[in-house]
C-alpha positions in Angstrom: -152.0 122.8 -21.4 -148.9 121.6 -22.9 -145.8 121.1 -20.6 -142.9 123.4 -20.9 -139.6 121.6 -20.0 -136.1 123.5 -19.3 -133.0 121.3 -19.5 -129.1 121.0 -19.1 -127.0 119.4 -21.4 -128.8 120.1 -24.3 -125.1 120.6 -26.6 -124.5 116.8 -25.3 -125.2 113.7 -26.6 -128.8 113.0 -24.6 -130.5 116.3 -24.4 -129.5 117.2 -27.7 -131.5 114.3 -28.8 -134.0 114.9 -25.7 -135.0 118.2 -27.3 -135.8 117.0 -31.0 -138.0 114.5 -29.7 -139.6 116.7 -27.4 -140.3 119.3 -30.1 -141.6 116.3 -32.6 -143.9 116.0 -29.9 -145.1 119.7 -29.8 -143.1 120.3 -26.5 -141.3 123.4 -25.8 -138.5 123.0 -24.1 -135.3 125.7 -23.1 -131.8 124.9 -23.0 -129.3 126.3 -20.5 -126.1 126.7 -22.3 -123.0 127.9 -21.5 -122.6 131.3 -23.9 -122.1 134.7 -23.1 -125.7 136.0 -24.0 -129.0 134.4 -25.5 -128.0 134.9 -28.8 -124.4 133.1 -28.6 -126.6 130.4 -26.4 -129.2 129.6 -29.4 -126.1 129.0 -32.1 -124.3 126.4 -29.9 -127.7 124.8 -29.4 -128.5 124.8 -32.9 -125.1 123.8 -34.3 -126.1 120.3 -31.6 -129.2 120.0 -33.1 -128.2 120.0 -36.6 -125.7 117.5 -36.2 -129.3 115.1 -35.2 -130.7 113.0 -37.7 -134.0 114.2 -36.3 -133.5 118.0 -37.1 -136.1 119.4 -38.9 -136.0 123.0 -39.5 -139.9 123.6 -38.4 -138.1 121.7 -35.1 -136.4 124.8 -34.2 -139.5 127.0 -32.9 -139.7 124.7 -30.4 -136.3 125.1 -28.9 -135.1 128.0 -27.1 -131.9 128.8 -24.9 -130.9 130.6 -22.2 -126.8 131.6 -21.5 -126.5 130.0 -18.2 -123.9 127.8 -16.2 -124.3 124.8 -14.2 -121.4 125.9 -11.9 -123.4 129.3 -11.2 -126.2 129.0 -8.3 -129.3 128.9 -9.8 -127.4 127.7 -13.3 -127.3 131.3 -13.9 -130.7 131.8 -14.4 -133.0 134.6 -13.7 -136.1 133.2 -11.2 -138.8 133.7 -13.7 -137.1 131.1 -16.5 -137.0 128.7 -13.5 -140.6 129.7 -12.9 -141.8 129.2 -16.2 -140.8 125.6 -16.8 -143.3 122.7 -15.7 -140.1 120.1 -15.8 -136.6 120.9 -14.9 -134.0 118.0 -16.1 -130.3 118.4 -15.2 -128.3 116.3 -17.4 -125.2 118.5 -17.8 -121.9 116.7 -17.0 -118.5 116.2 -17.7 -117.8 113.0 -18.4 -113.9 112.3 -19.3 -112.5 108.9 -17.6 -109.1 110.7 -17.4 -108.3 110.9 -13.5 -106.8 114.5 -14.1 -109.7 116.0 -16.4 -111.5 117.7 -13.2 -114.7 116.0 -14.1 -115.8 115.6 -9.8 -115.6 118.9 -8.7 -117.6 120.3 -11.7 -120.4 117.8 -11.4 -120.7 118.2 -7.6 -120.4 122.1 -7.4 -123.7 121.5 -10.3 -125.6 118.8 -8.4 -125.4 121.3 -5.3 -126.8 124.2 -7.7 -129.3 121.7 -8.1 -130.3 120.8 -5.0 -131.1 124.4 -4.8 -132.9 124.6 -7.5 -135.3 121.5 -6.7 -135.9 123.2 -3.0 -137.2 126.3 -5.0 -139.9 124.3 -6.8 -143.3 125.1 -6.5 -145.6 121.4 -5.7 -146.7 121.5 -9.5 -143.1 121.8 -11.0 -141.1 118.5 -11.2 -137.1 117.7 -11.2 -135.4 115.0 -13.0 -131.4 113.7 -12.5 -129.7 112.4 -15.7 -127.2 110.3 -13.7 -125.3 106.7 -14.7 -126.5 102.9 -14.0 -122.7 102.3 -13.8 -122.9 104.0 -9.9 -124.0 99.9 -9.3 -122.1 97.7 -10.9 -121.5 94.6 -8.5 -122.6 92.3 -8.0 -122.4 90.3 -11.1 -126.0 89.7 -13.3 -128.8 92.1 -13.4 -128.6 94.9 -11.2 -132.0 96.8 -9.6 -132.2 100.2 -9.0 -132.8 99.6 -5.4 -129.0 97.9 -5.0 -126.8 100.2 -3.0 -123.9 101.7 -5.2 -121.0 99.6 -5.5 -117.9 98.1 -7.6 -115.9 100.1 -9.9 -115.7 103.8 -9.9 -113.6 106.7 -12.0 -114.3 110.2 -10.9 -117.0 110.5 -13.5 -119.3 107.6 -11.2 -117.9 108.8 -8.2 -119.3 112.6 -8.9 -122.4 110.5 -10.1 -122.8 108.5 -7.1 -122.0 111.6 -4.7 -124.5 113.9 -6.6 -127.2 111.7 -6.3 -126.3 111.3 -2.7 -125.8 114.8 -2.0 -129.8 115.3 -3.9 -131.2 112.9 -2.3 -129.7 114.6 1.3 -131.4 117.9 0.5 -134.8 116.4 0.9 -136.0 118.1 -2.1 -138.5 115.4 -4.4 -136.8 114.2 -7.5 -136.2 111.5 -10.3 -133.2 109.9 -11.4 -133.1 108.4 -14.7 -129.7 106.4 -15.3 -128.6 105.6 -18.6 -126.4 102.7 -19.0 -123.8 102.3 -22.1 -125.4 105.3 -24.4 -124.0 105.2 -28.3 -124.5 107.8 -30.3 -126.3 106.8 -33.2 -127.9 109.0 -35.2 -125.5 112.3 -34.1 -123.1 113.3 -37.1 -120.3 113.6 -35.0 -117.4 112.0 -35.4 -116.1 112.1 -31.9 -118.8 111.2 -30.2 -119.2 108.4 -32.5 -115.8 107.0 -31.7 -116.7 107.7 -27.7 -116.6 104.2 -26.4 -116.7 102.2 -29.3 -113.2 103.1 -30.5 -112.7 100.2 -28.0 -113.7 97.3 -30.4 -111.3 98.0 -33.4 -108.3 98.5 -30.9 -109.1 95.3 -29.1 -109.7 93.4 -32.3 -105.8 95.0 -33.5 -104.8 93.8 -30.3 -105.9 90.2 -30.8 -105.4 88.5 -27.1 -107.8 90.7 -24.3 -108.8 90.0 -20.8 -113.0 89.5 -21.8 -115.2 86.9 -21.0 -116.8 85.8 -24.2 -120.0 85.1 -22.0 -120.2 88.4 -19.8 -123.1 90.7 -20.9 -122.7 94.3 -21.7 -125.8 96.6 -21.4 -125.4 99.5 -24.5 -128.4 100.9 -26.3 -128.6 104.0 -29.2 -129.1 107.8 -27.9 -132.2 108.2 -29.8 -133.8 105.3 -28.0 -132.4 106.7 -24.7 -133.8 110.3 -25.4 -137.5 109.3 -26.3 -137.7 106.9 -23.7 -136.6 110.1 -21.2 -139.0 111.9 -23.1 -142.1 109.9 -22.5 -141.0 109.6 -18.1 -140.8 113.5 -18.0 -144.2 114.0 -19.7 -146.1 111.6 -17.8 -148.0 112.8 -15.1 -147.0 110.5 -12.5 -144.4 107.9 -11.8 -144.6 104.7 -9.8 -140.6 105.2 -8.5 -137.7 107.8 -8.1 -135.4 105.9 -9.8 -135.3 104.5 -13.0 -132.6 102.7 -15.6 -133.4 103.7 -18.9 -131.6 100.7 -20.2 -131.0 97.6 -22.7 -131.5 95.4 -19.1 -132.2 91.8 -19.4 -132.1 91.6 -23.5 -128.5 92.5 -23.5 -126.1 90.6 -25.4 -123.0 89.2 -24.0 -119.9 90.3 -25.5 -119.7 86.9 -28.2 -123.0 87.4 -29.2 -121.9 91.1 -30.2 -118.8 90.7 -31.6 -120.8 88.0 -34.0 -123.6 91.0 -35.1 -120.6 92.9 -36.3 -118.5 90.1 -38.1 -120.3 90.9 -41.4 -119.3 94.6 -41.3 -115.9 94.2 -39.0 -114.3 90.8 -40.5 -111.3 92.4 -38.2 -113.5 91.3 -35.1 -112.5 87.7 -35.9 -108.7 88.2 -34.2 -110.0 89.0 -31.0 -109.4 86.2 -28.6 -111.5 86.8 -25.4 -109.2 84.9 -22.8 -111.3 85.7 -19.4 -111.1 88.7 -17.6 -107.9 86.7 -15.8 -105.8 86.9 -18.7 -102.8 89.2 -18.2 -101.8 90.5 -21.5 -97.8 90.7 -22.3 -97.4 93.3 -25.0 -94.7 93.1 -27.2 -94.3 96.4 -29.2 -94.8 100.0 -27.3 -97.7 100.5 -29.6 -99.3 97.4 -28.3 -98.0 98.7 -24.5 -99.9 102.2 -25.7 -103.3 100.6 -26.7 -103.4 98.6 -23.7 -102.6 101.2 -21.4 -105.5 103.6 -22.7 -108.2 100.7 -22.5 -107.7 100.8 -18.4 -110.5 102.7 -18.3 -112.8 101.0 -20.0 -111.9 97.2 -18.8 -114.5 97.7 -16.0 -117.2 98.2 -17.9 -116.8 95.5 -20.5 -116.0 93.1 -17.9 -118.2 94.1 -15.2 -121.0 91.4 -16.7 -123.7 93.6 -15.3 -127.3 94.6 -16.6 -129.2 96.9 -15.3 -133.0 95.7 -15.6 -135.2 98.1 -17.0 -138.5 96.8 -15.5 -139.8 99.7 -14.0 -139.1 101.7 -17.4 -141.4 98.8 -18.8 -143.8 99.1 -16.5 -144.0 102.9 -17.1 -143.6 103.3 -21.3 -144.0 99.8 -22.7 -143.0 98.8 -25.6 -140.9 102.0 -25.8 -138.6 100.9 -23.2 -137.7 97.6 -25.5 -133.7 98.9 -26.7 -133.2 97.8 -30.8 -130.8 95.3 -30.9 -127.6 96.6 -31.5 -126.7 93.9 -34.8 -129.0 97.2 -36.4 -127.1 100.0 -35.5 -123.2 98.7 -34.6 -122.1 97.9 -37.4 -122.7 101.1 -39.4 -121.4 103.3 -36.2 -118.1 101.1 -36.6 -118.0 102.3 -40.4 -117.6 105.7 -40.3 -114.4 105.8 -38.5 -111.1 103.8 -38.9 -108.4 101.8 -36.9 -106.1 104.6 -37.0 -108.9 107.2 -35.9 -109.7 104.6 -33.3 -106.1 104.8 -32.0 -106.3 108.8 -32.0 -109.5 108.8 -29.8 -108.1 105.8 -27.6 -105.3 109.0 -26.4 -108.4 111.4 -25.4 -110.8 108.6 -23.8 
């Protein structure tokens, strides 16, 4: 019998993708969506869906959606949709860095609506956690999934770190799957395509930054994320509860990316990488401006941690090998300019 999957986050930038590969699988799988009724649900689903390079029309028999919120108990749901799913996967989130965007208390209030939801399981029913590989991110090098969270932390990893905390607490059997970096190739979307990487073009305008040429950086494509997810909730059993679904130890440090994308970015060539001791003294307000909105991201890019995904390997393969991103970078950087860089770089 073919497993049935129900799923947060499906209007996002994973379970969108997470859903189109399940269905090109023959997997049915329903979305909770925030809507007023069924039918308002299934038109923000499929307006995500359609914005996929994988949507196929025949696709769309395959995915369903239920109105629903993740700050509701129960997500909203009646007990018989919960019922009827073999795998439950909460990946919902808000994930602004902006310290005054209310991202914590909306993730914890839906991690506790979780917890109650895993508790409710029957033995043959199964719960998965989309959380973050960024709740570890010292020490330096790779970084196992065993590591106790640590290093830098916005409220998005803090509501990360404390809901995984708060599931593991409720004694209720689960898997966590954390993403590291995810890009969204793939996803005709021009706002999530400048999500994160509106970094390199501001950098590169801004010539001098505190990077370490040398210092890895662990990113890997939403489609690649997505089917490896994909293939861990259908197997039948897994070897851990945790589980980086990650570039890992084939990441590229930060010179041997900005070389993939010198042929499509010559721009890339003005950024000096001067350490992450450098201290920066702008001299125009628009330099003070750019700057002041890469704060949040300065973390991650310096952070020269990789998050091993060897127990992915050991579970999916081949699939868990990432593409290199000198195929997929460049062309994300193309479809958006400096100056729509610069407009994101105010709404990080």
């Amino acid at each position: 019998m073919q497993k049935r999957v129900l799923l947060s986050g499906a209007t996002g930038l994973i379970g969108g993708e997470l859903m189109l590969m399940l269905a090109a699988k023959g997997i049915h799988s329903t979305a909770v969506v925030r809507a007023a009724d069924a039918d308002n649900a299934r038109v923000r689903l499929l307006e995500r869906l359609q914005k996929s390079a994988l949507w196929k029309p025949e696709l769309a028999e395959l995915a369903s959606a239920e109105a629903g919120d993740i700050e509701a108990p129960d997500f909203g749901l009646k007990a018989s949709v919960l019922q009827s799913a073999d795998v439950i996967l909460h990946s919902a989130a808000s994930t602004s860095f902006k310290s005054d965007a209310g991202v914590y208390p909306v993730n914890i209030k839906a991690a506790g609506n979780f917890a109650g939801i895993l508790k409710s399981l029957k033995p043959s029913q199964r719960g998965f956690f989309v959380g973050t590989a960024a709740v570890t991110m010292e020490p330096r090098g790779v970084i196992i999934e065993d590591m106790p969270f640590a290093g830098y932390a916005n409220d998005y990893i803090r509501s990360k770190r404390d809901a995984e905390t708060l599931l593991r607490a409720s004694g209720a059997p689960f898997v966590s799957l954390r993403p590291g970096i995810v890009l969204s190739r793939g996803i005709d979307d021009a706002k999530l395509a400048r999500n994160m990487l509106w970094a390199i073009p501001v950098m590169a305008e801004l010539g001098d930054v505190p990077l370490d040429p040398l210092a890895k950086l662990d990113v890997s494509p939403v489609d690649f994320v997505a089917s490896a997810v994909a293939e861990m909730l259908l197997k039948n059993d897994l070897a851990h509860d945790c589980y980086h679904v990650s570039t890992g130890e084939a990441s590229l440090t930060l010179r041997a990316l900005a070389d993939t994308l010198t042929p499509s970015m010559p721009g890339i060539k003005k950024l000096g990488m001067r350490g992450p001791d450098y201290v920066p003294v702008p001299r125009f307000a628009r330099q003070r401006w750019m700057f002041a909105a890469l704060q949040p991201y300065l973390p991650f890019l310096t952070a020269d941690a990789v998050f091993s995904n060897a127990r992915l390997r050991a579970e999916i393969g081949t699939l868990a090998m990432a593409p290199t991103p000198a195929s997929y970078l460049g062309d994300m950087l193309r479809t958006f300019s400096l100056s729509d860089a610069v407009k994101q770089m105010y709404t990080p």
